[in-house]
C-alpha positions in Angstrom: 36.2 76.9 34.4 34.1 79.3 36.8 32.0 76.5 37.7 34.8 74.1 38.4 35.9 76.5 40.6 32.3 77.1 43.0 32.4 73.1 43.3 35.8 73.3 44.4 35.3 75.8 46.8 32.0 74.6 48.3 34.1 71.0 48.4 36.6 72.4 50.2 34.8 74.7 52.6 31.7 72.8 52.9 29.5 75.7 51.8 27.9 75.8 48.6 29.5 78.8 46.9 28.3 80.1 43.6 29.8 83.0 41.9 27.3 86.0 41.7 30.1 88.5 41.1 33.3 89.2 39.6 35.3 91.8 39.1 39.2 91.9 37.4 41.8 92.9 40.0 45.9 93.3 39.5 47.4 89.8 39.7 50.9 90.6 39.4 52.7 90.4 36.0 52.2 87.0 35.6 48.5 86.4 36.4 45.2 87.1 36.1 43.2 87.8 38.9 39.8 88.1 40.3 37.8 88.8 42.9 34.5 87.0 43.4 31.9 86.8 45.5 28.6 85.0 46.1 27.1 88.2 47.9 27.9 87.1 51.4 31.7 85.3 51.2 34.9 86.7 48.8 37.6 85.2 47.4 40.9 86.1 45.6 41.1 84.0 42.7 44.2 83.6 40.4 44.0 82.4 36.9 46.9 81.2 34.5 47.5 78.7 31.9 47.2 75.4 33.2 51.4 74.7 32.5 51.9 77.1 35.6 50.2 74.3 37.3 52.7 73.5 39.7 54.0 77.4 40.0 50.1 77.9 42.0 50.7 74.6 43.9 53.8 76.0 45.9 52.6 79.4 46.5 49.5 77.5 48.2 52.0 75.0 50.3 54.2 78.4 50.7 51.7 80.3 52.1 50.2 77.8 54.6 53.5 77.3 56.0 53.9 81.0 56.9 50.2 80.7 58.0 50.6 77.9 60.3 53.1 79.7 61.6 50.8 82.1 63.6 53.5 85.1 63.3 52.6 87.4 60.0 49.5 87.5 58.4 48.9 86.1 55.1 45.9 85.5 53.0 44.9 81.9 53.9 44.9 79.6 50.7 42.0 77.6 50.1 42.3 75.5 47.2 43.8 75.3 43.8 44.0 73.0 40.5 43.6 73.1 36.5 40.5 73.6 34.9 40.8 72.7 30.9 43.8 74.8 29.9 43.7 76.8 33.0 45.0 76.6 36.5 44.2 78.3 39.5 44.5 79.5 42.8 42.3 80.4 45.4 43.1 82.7 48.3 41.2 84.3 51.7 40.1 87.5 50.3 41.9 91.0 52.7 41.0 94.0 51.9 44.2 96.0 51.5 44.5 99.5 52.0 45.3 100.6 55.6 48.0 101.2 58.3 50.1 103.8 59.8 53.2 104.1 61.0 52.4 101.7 64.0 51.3 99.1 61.4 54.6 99.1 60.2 56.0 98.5 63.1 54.1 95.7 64.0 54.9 94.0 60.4 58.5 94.5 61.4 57.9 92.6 64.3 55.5 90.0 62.8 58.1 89.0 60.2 60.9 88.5 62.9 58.8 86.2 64.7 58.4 84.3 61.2 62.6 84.6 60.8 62.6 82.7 63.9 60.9 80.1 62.4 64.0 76.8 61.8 64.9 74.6 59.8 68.1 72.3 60.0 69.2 72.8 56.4 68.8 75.6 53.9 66.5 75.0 50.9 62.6 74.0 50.7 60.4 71.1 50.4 59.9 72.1 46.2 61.2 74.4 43.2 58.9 77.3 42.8 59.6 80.4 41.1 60.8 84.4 42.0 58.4 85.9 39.0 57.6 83.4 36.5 61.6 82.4 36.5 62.1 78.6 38.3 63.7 78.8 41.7 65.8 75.8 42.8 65.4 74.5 46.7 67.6 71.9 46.8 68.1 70.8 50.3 71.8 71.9 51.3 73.7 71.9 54.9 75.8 75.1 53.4 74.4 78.4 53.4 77.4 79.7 51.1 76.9 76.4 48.7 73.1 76.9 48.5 73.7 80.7 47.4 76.0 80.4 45.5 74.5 77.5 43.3 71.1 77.4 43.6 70.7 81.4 43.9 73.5 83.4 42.1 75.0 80.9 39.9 71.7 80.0 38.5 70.4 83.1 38.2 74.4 83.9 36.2 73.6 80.9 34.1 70.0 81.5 32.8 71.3 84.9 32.5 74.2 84.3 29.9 71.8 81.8 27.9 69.5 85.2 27.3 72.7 87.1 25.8 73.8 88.8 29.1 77.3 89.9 29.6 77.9 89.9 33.8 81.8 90.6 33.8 83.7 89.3 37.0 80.7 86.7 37.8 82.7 83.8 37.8 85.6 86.0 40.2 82.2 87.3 42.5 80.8 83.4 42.1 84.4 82.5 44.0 84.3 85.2 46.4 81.1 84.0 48.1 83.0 81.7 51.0 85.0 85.3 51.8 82.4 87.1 52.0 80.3 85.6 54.2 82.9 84.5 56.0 82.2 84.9 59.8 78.5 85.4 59.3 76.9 82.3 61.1 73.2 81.8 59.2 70.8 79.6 60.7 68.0 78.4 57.9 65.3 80.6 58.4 61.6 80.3 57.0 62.1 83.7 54.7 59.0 85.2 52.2 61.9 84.8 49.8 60.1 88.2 47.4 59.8 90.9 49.9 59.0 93.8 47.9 56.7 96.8 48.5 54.0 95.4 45.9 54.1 92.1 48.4 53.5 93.8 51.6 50.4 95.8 53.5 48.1 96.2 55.7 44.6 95.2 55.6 41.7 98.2 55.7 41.7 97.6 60.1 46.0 98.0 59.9 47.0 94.6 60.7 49.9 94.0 58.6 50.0 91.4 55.5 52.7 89.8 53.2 51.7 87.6 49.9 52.9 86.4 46.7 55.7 85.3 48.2 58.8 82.9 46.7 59.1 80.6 49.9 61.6 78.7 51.3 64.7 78.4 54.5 67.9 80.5 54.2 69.9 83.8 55.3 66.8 85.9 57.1 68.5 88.8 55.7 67.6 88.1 52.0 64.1 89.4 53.0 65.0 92.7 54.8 67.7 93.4 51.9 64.9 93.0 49.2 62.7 95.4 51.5 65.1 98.6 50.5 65.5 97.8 46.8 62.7 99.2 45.1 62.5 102.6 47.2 62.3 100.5 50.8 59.6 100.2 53.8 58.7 102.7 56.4 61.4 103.4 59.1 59.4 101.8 61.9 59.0 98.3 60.2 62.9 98.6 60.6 62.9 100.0 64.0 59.8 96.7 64.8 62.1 94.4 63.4 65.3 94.9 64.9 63.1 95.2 68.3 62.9 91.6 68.1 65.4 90.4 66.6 68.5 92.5 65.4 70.5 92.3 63.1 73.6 90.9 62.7 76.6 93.3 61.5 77.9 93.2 58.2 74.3 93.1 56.8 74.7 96.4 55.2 77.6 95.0 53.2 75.5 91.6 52.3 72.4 93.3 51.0 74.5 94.3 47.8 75.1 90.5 47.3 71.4 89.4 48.3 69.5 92.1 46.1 71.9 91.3 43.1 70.2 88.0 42.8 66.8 89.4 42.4 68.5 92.2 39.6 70.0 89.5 37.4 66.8 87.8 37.7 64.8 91.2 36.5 67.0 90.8 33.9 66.1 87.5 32.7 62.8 88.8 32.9 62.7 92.1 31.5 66.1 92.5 30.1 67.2 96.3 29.5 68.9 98.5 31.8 69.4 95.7 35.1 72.3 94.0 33.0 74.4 97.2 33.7 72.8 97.6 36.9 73.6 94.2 38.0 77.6 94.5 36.7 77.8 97.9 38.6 76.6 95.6 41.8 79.0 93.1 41.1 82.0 95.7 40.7 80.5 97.3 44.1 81.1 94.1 46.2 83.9 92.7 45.0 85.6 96.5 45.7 
């Protein structure tokens, strides 16, 4: 597999690589991952079985598209495929592990640029996945439609197919058109799983986001997901609403936003994010 992997990367970057070094590194829940290095170049290499094939495909096309956008930095992919009964992916290698207070501020700013990045209709050019669970893109002129199907309601249905018990879903499901009623939401390019473990800065403080869960909708799904899991530094707030501010309500639509990613931690990990998820859903319809 290894050597698949040097030819690939010397293909694809027209200098022979060979792997002198490599040493195990955190790859997420899901994968494994590497870093190896030929002495003078290093690279981030993900490993999984090959059926998550086509989950390492559009976290490449993903992160390219927030690369060419020139906005927030992102490690640049470099090449990816199956080798026997594994697949992988191979990333730019950052060295993570710096930034102040400024830095944060300058992510905040970084990722607004990105939000301003368009799209005419809400969804994304393929399904990829928020964990290891599928995430559906369909294309869709509604913002309310395409949350409420392809985002909540699928997350509801995979849900009650693992045993979960999510009273008032179906009532919540319904009150999506009211509640974002008067909240005008033009498709934006979003990371789509903007938690602290997916954001940092690299060891010179320039910011950097990764692993992300790609596609075009409500900008405010990625600030939302900033404050669930103990939230960013004040400034990367302050940086963001520099540039581009936020619209009111969002502290009322977070709730909704952050409940998909719960229900999906539960079809991941079950326990305690049923009840936490149900004490969300109780919380916005109130």
């Amino acid at each position: 597999m290894w050597t698949e992997i040097d030819t690939h990367i010397s293909q694809v970057t027209g200098t022979k690589f060979q792997t002198a070094t490599k040493r195990s590194i955190g790859g997420g829940c899901i994968n494994q991952g590497y870093a190896v290095s030929n002495g003078q170049d290093t690279y981030f290499v993900k490993i999984n079985q090959a059926s998550y094939s086509s989950m390492f495909s559009a976290e490449a096309l993903g992160l390219q598209q927030m690369y060419d956008t020139a906005t927030i930095r992102v490690p640049k992919p470099i090449c990816y495929g199956t080798a026997g009964n594994n697949c992988y992916l191979v990333l730019e290698w950052l060295e993570i592990g710096g930034g102040g207070n400024k830095a944060w501020e300058e992510m905040g700013r970084h990722l607004a640029a990105m939000h301003k990045v368009k799209q005419n209709r809400f969804g994304w050019d393929m399904n990829n996945t928020i964990g290891s669970t599928p995430q559906i893109n369909t294309w869709t002129d509604s913002w309310v439609e395409f949350y409420t199907e392809h985002r909540l309601g699928y997350q509801f249905k995979l849900g009650r197919r693992k045993g979960g018990h999510f009273q008032s879903s179906e009532e919540l499901l319904a009150a999506i058109p009211e509640l974002l009623a008067g909240h005008e939401v033009q498709p934006s390019l979003v990371h789509g799983d903007l938690w602290g473990g997916n954001a940092g800065c690299t060891s010179d403080g320039t910011p950097v986001i990764f692993d992300p869960a790609t596609y075009y909708g409500d900008r405010e799904v990625d600030i939302a997901m900033t404050e669930l899991f103990g939230g960013f530094s004040p400034g990367f707030y302050r940086g963001y609403n520099e540039v581009f501010p936020l619209d009111e309500g969002y502290e009322k639509r977070k709730v909704l936003y952050n409940l998909y990613h719960i229900v999906n931690h539960f079809n991941l990990f079950g326990g305690s994010y049923e009840s936490q998820a149900n004490r969300m859903i109780s919380q916005i319809l109130r």
